[in-house]
C-alpha positions as CSV (number, residue, x, y, z in Angstrom):
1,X,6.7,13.7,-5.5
2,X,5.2,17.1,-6.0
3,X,2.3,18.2,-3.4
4,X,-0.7,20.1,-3.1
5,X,0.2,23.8,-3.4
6,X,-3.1,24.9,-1.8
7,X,-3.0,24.5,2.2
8,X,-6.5,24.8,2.7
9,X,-7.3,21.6,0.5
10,X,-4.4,19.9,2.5
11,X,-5.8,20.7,6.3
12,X,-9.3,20.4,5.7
13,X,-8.9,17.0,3.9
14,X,-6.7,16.1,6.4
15,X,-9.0,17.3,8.8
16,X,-11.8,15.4,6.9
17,X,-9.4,12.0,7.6
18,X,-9.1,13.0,11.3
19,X,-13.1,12.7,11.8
20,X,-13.9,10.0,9.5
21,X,-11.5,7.7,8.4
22,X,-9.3,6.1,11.1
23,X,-11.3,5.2,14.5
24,X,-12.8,2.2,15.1
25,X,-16.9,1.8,13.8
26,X,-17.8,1.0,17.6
27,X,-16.2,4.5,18.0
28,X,-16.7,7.1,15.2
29,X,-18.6,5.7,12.0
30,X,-16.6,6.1,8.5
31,X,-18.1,9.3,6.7
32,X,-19.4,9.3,2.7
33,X,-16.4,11.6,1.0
34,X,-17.7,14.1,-1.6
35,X,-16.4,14.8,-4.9
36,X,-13.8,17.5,-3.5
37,X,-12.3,15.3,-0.4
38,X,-12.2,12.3,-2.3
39,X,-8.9,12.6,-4.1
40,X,-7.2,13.8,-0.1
41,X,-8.8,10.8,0.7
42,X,-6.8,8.8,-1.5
43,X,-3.5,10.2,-1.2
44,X,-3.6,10.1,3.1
45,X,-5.5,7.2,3.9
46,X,-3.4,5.1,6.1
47,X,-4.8,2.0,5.0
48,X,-3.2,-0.1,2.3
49,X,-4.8,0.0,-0.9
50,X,-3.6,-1.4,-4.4
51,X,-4.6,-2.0,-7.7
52,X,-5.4,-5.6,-8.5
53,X,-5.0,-7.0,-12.4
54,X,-8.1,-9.1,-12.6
55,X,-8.0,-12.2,-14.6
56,X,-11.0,-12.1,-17.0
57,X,-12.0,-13.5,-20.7
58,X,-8.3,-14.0,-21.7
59,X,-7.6,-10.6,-20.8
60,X,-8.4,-8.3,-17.2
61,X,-10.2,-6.8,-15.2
62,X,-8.2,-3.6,-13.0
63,X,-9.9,-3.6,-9.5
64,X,-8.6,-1.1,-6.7
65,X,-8.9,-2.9,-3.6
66,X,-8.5,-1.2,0.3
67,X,-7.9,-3.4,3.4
68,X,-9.4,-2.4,7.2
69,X,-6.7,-2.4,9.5
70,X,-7.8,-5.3,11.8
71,X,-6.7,-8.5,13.1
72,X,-9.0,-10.9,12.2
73,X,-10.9,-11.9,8.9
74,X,-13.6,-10.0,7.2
75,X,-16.5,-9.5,4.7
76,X,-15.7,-8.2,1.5
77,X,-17.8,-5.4,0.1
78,X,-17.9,-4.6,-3.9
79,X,-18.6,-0.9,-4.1
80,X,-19.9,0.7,-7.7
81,X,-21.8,3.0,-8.5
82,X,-24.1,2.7,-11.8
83,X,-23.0,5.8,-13.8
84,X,-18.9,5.6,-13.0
85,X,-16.3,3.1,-13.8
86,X,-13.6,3.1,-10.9
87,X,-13.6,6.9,-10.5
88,X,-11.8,8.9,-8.1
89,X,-15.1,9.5,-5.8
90,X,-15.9,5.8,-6.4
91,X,-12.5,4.6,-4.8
92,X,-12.9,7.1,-2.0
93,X,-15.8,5.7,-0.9
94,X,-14.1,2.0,-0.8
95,X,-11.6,3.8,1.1
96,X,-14.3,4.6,3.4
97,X,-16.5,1.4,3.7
98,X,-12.9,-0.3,4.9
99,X,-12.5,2.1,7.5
100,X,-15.7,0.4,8.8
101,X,-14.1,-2.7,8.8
102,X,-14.4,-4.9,5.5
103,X,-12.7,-5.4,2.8
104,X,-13.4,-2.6,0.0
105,X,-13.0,-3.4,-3.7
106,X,-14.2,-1.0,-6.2
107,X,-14.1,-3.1,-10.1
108,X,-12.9,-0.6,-12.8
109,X,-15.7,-2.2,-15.5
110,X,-14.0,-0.1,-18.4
111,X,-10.5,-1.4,-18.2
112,X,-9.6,-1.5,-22.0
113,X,-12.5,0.1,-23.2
114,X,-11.4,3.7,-23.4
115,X,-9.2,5.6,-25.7
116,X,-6.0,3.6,-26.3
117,X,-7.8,0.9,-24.6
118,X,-7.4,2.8,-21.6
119,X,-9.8,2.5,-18.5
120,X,-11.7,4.8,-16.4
121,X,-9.1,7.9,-16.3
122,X,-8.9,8.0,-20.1
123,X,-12.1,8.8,-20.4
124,X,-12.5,13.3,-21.2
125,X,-16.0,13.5,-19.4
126,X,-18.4,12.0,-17.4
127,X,-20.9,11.7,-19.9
128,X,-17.9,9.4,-21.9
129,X,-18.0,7.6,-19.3
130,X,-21.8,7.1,-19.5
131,X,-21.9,6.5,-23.1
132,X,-19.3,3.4,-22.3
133,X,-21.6,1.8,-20.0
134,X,-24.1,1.7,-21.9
135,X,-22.8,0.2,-24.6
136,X,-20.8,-2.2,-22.6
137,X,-24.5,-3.7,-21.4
138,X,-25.8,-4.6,-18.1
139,X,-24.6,-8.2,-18.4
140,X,-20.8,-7.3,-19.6
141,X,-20.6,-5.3,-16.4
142,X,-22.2,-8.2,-14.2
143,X,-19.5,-10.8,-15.7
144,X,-16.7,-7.8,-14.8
145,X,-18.0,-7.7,-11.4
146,X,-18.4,-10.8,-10.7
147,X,-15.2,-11.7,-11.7
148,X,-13.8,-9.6,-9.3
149,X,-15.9,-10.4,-6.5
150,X,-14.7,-14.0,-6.8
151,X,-10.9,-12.8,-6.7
152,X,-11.7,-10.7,-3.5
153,X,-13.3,-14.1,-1.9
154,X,-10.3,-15.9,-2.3
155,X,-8.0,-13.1,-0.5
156,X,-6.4,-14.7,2.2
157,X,-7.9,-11.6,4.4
158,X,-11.6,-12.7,3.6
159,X,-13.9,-14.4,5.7
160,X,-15.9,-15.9,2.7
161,X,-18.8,-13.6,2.7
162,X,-19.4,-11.1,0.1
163,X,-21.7,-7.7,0.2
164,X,-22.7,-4.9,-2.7
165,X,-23.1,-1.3,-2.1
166,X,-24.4,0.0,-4.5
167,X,-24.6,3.7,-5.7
168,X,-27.6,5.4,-8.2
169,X,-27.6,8.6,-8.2
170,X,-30.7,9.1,-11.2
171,X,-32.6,7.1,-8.6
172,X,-30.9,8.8,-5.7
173,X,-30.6,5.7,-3.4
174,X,-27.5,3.3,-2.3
175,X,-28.3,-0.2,-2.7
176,X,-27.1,-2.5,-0.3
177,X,-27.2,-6.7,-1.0
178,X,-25.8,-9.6,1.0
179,X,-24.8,-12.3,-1.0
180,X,-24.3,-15.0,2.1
181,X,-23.8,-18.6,1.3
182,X,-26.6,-20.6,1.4
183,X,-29.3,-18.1,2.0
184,X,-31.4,-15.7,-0.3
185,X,-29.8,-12.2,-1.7
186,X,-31.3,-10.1,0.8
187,X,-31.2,-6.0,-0.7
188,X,-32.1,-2.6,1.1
189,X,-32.0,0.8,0.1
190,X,-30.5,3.9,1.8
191,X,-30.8,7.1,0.8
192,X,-27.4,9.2,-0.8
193,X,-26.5,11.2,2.4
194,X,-24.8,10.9,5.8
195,X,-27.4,9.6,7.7
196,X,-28.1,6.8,4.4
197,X,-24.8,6.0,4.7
198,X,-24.5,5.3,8.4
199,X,-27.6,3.5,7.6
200,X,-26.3,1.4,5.2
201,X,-23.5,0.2,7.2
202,X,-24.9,-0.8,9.8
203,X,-27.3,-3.0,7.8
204,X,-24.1,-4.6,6.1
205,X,-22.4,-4.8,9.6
206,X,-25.6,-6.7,11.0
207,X,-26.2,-9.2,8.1
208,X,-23.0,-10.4,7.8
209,X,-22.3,-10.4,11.8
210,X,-19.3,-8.6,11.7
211,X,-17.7,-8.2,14.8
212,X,-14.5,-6.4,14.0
213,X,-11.4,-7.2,15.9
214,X,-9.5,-3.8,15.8
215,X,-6.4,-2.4,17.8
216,X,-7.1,-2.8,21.8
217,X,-6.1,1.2,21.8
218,X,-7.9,3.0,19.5
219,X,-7.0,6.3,21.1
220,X,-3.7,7.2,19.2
221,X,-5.1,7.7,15.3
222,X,-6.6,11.3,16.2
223,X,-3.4,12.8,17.3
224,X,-1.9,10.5,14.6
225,X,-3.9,12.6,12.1
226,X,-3.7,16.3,13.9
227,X,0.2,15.6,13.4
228,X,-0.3,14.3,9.3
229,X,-2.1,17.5,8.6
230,X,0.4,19.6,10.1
231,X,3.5,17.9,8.5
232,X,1.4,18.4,5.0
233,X,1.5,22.2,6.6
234,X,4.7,22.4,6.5
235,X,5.2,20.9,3.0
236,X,3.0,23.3,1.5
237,X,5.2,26.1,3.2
238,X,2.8,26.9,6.0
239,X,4.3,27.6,9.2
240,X,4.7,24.3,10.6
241,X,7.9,24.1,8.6
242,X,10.6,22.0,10.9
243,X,8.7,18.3,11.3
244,X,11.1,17.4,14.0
245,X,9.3,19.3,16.7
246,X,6.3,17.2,16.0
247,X,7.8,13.9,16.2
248,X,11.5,13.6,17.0
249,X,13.5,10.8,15.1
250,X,14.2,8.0,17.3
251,X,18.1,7.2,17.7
252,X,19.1,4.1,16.0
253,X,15.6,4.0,14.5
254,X,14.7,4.9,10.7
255,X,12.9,7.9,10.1
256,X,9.1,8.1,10.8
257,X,6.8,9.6,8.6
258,X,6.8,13.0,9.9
259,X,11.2,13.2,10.0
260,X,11.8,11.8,6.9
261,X,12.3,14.9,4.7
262,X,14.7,16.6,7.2
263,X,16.4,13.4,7.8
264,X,17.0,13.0,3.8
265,X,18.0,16.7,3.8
266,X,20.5,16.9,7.0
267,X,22.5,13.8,6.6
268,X,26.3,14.4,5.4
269,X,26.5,10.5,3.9
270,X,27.6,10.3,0.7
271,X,24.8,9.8,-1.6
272,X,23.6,9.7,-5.6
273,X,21.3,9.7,-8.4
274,X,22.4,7.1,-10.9
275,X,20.1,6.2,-14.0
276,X,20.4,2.2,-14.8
277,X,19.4,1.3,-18.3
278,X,16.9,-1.7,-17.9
279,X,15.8,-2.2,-21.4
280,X,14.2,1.0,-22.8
281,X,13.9,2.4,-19.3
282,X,16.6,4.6,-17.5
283,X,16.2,3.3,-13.9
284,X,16.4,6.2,-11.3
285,X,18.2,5.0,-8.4
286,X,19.6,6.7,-4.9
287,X,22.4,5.3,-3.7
288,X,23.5,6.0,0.0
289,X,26.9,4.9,1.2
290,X,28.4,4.3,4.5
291,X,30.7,6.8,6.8
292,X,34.7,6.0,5.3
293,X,36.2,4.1,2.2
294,X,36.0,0.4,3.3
295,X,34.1,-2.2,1.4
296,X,30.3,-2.8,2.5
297,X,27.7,-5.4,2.0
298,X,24.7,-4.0,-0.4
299,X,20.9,-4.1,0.8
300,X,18.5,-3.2,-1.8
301,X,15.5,-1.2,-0.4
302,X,12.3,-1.9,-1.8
303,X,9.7,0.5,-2.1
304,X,6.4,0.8,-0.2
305,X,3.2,0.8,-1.9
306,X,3.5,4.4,-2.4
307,X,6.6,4.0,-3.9
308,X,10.0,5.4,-4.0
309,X,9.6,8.4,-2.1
310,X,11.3,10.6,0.4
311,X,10.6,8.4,3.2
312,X,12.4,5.1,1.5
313,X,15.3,7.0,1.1
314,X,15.4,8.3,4.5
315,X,15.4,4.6,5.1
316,X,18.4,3.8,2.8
317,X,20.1,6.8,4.7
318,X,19.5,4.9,8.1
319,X,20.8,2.1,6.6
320,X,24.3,3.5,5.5
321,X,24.3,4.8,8.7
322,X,24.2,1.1,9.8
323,X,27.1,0.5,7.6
324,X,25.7,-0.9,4.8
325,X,25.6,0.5,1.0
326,X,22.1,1.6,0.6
327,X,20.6,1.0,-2.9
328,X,16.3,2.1,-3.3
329,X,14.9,1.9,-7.4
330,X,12.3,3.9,-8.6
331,X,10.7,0.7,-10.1
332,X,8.2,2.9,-11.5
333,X,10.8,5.1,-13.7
334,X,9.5,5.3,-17.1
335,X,5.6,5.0,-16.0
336,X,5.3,9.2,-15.7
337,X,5.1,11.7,-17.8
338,X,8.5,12.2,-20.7
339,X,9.8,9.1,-18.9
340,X,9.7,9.8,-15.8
341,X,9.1,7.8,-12.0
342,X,7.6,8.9,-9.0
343,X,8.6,12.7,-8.7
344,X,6.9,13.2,-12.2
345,X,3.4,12.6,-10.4
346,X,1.4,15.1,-8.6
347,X,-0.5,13.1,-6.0
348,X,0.9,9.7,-4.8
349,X,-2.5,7.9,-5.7
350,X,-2.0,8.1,-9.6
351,X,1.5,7.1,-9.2
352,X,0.1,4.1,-7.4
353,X,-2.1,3.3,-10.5
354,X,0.7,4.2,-13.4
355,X,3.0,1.5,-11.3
356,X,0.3,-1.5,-11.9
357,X,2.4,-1.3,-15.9
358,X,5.2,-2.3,-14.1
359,X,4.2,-6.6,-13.7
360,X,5.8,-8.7,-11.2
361,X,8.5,-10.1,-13.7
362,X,9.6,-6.5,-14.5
363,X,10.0,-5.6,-10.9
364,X,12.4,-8.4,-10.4
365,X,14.2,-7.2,-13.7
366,X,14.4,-4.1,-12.5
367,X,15.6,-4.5,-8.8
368,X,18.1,-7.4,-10.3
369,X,19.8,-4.4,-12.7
370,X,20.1,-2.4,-9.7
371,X,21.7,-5.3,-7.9
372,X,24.1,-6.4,-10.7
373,X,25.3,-2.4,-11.2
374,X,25.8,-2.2,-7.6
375,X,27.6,-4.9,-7.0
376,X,30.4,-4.1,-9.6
377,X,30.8,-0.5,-7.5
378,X,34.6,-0.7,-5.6
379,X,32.8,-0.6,-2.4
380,X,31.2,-3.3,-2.9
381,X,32.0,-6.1,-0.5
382,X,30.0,-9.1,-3.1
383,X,27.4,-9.9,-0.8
384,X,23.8,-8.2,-1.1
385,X,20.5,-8.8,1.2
386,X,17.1,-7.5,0.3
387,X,14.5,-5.0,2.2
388,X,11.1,-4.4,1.7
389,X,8.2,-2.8,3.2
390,X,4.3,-3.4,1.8
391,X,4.2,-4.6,-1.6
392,X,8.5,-3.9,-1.2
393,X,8.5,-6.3,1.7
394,X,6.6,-9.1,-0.7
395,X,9.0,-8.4,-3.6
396,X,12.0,-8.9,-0.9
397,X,10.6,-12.8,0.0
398,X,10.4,-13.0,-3.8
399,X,13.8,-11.7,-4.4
400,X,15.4,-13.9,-2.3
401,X,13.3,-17.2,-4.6
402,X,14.8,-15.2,-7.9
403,X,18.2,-14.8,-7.1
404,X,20.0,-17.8,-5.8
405,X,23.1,-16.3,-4.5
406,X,21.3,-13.3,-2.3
407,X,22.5,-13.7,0.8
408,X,19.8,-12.5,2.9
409,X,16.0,-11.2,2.8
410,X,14.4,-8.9,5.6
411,X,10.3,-8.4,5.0
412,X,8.2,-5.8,6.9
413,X,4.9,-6.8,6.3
414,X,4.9,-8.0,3.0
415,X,3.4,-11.6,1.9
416,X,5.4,-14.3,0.7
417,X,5.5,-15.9,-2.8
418,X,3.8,-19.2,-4.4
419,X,5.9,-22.4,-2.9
420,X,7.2,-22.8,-6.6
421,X,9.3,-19.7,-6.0
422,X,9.9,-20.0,-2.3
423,X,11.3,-23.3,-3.2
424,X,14.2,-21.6,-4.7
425,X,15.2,-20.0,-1.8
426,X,18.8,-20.4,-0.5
427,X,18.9,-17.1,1.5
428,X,17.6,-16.8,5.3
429,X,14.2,-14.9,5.8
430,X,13.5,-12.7,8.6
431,X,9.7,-10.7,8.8
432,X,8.0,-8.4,10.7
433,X,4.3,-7.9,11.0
434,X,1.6,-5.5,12.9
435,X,-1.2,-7.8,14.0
436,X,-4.1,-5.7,13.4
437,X,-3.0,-6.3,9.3
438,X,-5.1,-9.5,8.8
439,X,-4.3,-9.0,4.9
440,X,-0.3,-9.7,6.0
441,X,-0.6,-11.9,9.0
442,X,-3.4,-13.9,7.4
443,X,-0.4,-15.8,5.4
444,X,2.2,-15.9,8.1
445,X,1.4,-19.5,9.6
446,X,0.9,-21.0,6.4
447,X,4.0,-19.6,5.5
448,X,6.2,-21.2,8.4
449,X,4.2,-24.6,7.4
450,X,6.0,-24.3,3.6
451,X,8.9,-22.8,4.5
452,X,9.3,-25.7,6.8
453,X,8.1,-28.7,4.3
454,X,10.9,-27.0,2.0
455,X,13.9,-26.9,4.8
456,X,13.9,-23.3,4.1
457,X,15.1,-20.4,7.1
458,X,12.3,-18.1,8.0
459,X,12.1,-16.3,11.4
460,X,8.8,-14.4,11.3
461,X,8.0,-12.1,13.9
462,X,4.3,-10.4,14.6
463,X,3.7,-7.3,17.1
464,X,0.5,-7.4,19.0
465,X,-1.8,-3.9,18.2
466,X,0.1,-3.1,15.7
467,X,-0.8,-1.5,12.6
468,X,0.4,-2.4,9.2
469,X,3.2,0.6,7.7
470,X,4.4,0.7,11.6
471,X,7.8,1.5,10.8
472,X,6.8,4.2,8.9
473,X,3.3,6.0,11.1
474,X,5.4,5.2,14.3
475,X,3.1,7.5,16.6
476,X,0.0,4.9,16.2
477,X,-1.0,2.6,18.5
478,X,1.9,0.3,19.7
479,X,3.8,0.8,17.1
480,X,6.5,2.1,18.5
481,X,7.3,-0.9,20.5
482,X,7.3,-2.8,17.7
483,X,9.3,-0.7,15.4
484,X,12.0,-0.5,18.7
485,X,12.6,-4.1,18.7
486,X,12.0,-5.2,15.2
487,X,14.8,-2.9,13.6
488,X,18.0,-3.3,15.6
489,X,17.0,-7.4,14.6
490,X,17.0,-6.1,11.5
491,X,20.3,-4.7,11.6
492,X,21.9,-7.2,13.4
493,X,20.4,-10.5,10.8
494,X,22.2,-8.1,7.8
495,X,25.5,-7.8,9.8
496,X,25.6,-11.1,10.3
497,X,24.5,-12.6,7.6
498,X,26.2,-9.0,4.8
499,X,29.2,-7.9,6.6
């Protein structure tokens, strides 16, 4: 993954983050992002955002969604504003609204409508963009919205009740609307500024009666985000260069955020770059083995929602260290520029958007290849197990429902997969999960309920103030309790179950 080049964008967007984004409402209100912090925004926000494919008039709808971190359900606001599809500003502001507590989702109206049926980003100019809506109509981009309100309802994170926000800047106002069951639209407008948008908050916060139900210890996210602007620092070749001192790696522990690069750099496993063909795609794969020349059981390591990047493989190397041969897919190879995955991207938020071409059914494919050439490597000991974390910890439940003979499935805070596929499952399931995720822990009962009816193995486990990603931002909150007692189960349900 290539990075900023410019420290000054990094620190003061990081700096921007620190003030704005990450503390509760009751503590420090969200801030409205400009056009310049608005793509740092999107690259270092700790909360989980994706990119949703819409069901809509035999075709879709792309909507990019972001999720408060809290424990309990919540509104859902639709952000737009009337002169933008899904732009970058747009999706920084959802970003923003979420850190206040609800559940952001910003439609892209032009998906398929721009050149090579192409969406927002393929337009050359804001004033293409313009041109689109207006020939689109008022009503098309209604029935777009609406559609996507209606699949942001039925998220198992949200509480029922939906909210617009609204942004005109001809008429230099945001509009806010509650939509509440059984009761009248009721709409207020805010002017365009700080002070509008604290405004405008507060109005949704009051309407709906949202009482969030953060972290109990709040505290940790500002230091959290002093450190994240340094280790960006030090990436960008400021002085800050060894990320160690700032958070030292944990014995027996993966890597955090902040030591993953060194870890990847200093370890003396023996490790490679292998290119599977899947089809017309070469699939770039690292492959980490364990310390000797004895056979191994293989656990496949499932990207993030910020894919394949330093930090997964510092996770494979933990791994082989553990004694296991550590496969991780770029499942987005072929997405990028001439071919390329992850590395061929400039900032981690586009990559996020170029891997919605990769559909569920080709993910499987592609982390079933990986399996297969894996498995035919002399190490090899026959038996595999899955791992996941974030969207990778939702594919590693489904893995284990697509391929009957895996002998094991380990999810960090991933959700599980429709009953028809968990059905299929052979293999024992063990999860982790932060509570203050709601999105994640939302579907954890009604997942031991199913996986119950079905006679199926699941051990879930769920880690009170915990954040979702705690394995990875260990310095937050408590999760460094949980990651402490949630790997070494990890470890020891692969040995058991792999070795």
């Amino acid at each position: 993954m290539k990075m900023f080049a410019c420290v000054l964008v990094l620190t003061a967007g990081c700096a921007f983050a620190a003030s704005v984004s990450i503390v509760s409402p009751a503590k420090l209100p969200s801030g409205l992002p400009s056009e310049k912090t608005a793509k740092t925004i999107l690259n270092f926000t700790p909360r989980h955002r994706e990119w949703a494919s819409v069901p809509f008039d035999g075709a879709s709808v792309l909507a990019f969604v972001v999720y408060p971190e809290r424990s309990d359900k919540a509104p859902v606001v639709v952000v737009t504003a009337r002169d933008q599809g899904a732009s970058d500003w747009i999706r920084a502001v959802a970003d923003q609204v979420a850190a206040a507590g609800f559940i952001a989702v910003a439609p892209d109206v032009l998906t398929g409508l721009g050149p090579k049926s192409g969406d927002t980003d393929s337009f050359h100019s804001p004033a293409d963009v313009a041109s689109a809506l207006e020939r689109l109509g008022s009503g098309q981009i209604a029935r777009r919205i609406l559609a996507v309100k209606n699949y942001a309802l039925a998220l198992p994170a949200a509480n029922g009740q939906s909210v617009s926000l609204e942004f005109d800047m001809r008429e230099s106002k945001i509009q806010a609307a509650i939509d509440s069951p059984g009761a009248e639209k009721n709409r207020a407008s805010f002017p365009p500024n700080e002070q509008g948008w604290t405004q405008a908050l507060e109005y949704l916060t009051k309407q709906t009666g949202d009482k969030p139900v953060f972290a109990a210890n709040n505290d940790e996210p500002a230091a959290h985000y002093a450190m994240l602007a340094k280790a960006q620092e030090s990436d960008a070749g400021g002085p800050n260069r060894d990320r160690d001192v700032l958070l030292p790696a944990a014995p027996n522990l993966p890597a955090n955020y902040y030591t993953a690069k060194s870890t990847v750099a200093r370890s003396k496993l023996k490790k490679e770059w292998v290119d599977i063909p899947v089809g017309d795609v070469k699939l770039h794969t690292w492959i980490e083995y364990p310390v000797g020349k004895g056979k191994a059981g293989v656990v496949i390591v499932m990207q993030h929602g910020t894919g394949m990047d330093t930090w997964v493989r510092a996770v494979a190397d933990r791994l082989a260290h553990d004694g296991f041969i550590a496969v991780a897919p770029d499942i987005w190879s072929g997405t990028g520029a001439d071919g390329g995955g992850i590395d061929s991207f400039q900032f981690v938020d586009d990559a996020i958007k170029a891997g919605v071409k990769v559909g569920p059914e080709e993910t499987m494919r592609r982390f079933k290849a990986a399996r297969d050439y894996v498995l035919k490597l002399p190490r090899a000991n026959g038996k595999t197990a899955s791992l996941g974390f974030c969207a990778g910890g939702g594919n590693s439940f489904r893995f284990a429902g697509e391929v009957p003979d895996l002998n094991a499935a380990v999810v960090f805070y991933g959700t599980p997969p429709d009953e028809a596929i968990m059905a299929q499952i052979k293999a024992p399931v063990l999860g982790f999960y932060g509570e203050n995720d709601a999105r994640v822990t939302s579907t954890v009962q009604p997942t031991i309920t199913a996986m119950e009816r079905l006679g199926k193995v699941y051990e879930p486990h769920i880690y009170p103030k915990t954040t979702h990603s705690f394995v990875m931002f260990q310095d937050a909150g408590a999760n460094t309790a949980a990651v402490t007692d949630a790997w070494p189960r990890a470890i020891a349900f692969l040995k058991k179950h792999i070795s």
